[in-house]
C-alpha angles and dihedrals in degrees: 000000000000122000087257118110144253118247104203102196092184088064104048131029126173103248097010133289095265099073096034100056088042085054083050094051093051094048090046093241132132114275119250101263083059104054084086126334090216128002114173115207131163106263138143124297096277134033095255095212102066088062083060117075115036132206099239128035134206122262086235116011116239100222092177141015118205120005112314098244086063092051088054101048091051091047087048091050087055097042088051088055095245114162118297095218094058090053105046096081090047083044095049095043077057091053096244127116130210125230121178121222139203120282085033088289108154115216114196115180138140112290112238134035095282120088113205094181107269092123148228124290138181120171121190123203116236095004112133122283099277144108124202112202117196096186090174105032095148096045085038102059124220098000093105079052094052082047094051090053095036089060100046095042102034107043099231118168102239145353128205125195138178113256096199134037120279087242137349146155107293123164090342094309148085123269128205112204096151108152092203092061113040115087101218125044148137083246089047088055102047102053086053087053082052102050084048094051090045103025081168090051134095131233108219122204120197120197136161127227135185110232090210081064094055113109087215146065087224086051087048100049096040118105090183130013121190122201138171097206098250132090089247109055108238121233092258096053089040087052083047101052087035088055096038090052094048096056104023093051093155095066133063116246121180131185114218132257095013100056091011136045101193139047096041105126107231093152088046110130102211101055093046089053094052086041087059098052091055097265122145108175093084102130122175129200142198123189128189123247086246094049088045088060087039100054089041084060109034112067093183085044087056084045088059101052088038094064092053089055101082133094126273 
């Protein structure tokens, strides 16, 4: 047996088993204890996304400690490889911890069992200019999951993931904790240290939709749609939808606007805040509930999303 690790799906699922085997049940696909019941790949020294959704969540979320140029600064300073031991302190005063992982991956996360929104992160030393973001890894089923196998197969340079529900009961009320829509964020800043460190990159999110939801016959009938956020696609997303239908041909990929009116976030924070700092590699994806099962299963299917994922 290699040093990789086993992913067991029957004993963890983003957002519980519950929802996800009843999603299973209405699609008509196996449940996730069942796709499959064991898969060893080489990964890093822990399954990630079990460091990602926590048991008990905070009364407020807490998105960002400190002002958010310092965050990015501090997350700049890592992404460029600088020393570990000059940047714990400035971390920790952040309220994230590093862990180094096997094969010189950095982990940083919050320390403890309970998640206050600050995110996920795993950076990986030499992997191509792009970071894949899963904000709602556990609403958004299996796309923590898609992250977690993106980022071992396809050599990508870092992943980010929420590390609370986008929104949940808390004191009686309702908590926003969306990382798409609050202006300010950890995971806000840093996607805009990353665009600074690869100017060239992209910055790759990765959401989920139900076709039944979609107001049009072009949304229901989309396995994939790629947007750039704006109402003109940008050369990066156009790059992405042309590669994607070309080989993934059995499956039905739209640009929006121009194939698809809706689900093109265009009030999505993060990419606004990358547009404004003259970034242009934010790519956002929706995948369909069937091409989410499709892409945990198929190793040579995640290869193929994988290789349209890269910069111009």
């Amino acid at each position: 047996m290699s040093l990789g690790l086993i992913f067991a799906w029957g004993s963890f699922d983003h957002g519980g088993g519950g929802p996800a085997k009843r999603e299973a049940q209405r699609v008509g696909l196996p449940p996730p204890d069942e796709v499959p019941a064991q898969l060893e790949v080489a990964a890093p020294a822990e399954i990630l996304s079990l460091l990602l959704t926590r048991n008990a969540m905070p009364a407020q979320p807490v998105l960002l400690y400190g002002s958010p140029d310092r965050a990015q600064a501090v997350a700049a300073s890592l992404l460029r490889g600088l020393p570990t031991s000059n940047l714990v302190h400035e971390l920790n005063a952040l309220g994230l911890a590093l862990l180094p992982r096997n094969g010189g991956r950095t982990l940083l996360r919050e320390p403890g069992k309970e998640g206050v929104g600050l995110g996920s992160y795993l950076l990986v030393p030499g992997g191509a200019p792009v970071l894949l973001q899963a904000p709602h890894s556990d609403t958004d089923l299996d796309t923590g999951r898609i992250l977690d196998f993106l980022l071992v197969e396809g050599n990508f340079a870092s992943g980010a993931w929420n590390s609370v529900p986008r929104a949940f009961e808390a004191d009686g009320g309702r908590v926003n904790a969306d990382l798409t829509r609050a202006p300010v964020s950890f995971f806000n800043s840093f996607g805009l240290a990353f665009a600074e460190v690869h100017p060239e990159g992209l910055v790759v999110q990765i959401h989920g939709h139900a076709r039944e939801k979609r107001r049009s016959a072009e949304g229901r009938s989309a396995s994939v749609i790629v947007s750039s956020g704006t109402h003109e696609p940008s050369a990066q997303a156009r790059a992405v939808a042309n590669c994607l239908a070309a080989t993934m041909p059995e499956e039905t990929v739209r640009l929006f606007p121009e194939e698809v009116c809706e689900l093109g976030a265009t009030i999505n924070t993060n990419g606004r805040a990358l547009r404004a700092a003259g970034f242009s590699g934010f790519v956002h994806l929706e995948l369909s509930r069937e091409l989410r099962w499709k892409l945990v299963a198929e190793a040579g299917l995640r290869a193929r999303l994988a290789a349209c994922l890269r910069p111009l």
